[in-house]
N, C-alpha and C positions, 0 to 999 in steps of 0.2 A: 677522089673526086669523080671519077670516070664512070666507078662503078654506082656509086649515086646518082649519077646523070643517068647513067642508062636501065636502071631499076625505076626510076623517078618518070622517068621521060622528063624530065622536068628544070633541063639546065645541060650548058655545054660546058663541055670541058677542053682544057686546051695548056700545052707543053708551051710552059717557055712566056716571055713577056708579049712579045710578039704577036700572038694568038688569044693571050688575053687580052690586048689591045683591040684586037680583029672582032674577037668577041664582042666587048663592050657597044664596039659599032654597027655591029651585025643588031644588038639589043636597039640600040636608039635611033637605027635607021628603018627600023621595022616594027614598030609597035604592038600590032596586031599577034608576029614572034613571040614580043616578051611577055607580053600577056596571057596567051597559050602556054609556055611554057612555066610562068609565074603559079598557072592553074593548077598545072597539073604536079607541079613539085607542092604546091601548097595542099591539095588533096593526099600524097603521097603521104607527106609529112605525117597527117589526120589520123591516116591510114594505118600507116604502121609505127608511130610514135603516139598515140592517145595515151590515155592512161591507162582503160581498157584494158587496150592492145600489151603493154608492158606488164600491166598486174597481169594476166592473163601469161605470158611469157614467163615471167616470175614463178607464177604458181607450176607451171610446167616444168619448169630447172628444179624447181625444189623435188618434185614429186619423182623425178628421173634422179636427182643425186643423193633424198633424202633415204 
């Protein structure tokens, strides 16, 4: 999760219930936060999960292992 979050910019991460709790509130107490960070995990996503992007990784694997 960490390393998602911090590749992403796009979401916190956090050890323990605790801190997901923290979290949660940290999201609903700041709107303007979750939406920012909603953005840019949802471009991240675009980015490196299209289809594209994975055919494209695909054909890369094959050509290196084939």
């Amino acid at each position: 999760l960490m390393g998602q979050c911090l590749r992403a910019s796009g979401g916190l991460f956090y050890h323990g219930y605790a801190e997901f709790a923290e979290s949660l509130r940290m999201l609903l107490d700041e709107p303007q936060l979750a939406q920012a960070l909603g953005r840019q995990g949802r471009e991240y996503v675009e980015r490196e999960y299209s289809w594209q992007t994975i055919d494209a990784k695909l054909d890369d694997l094959f050509a290196r292992t084939g």
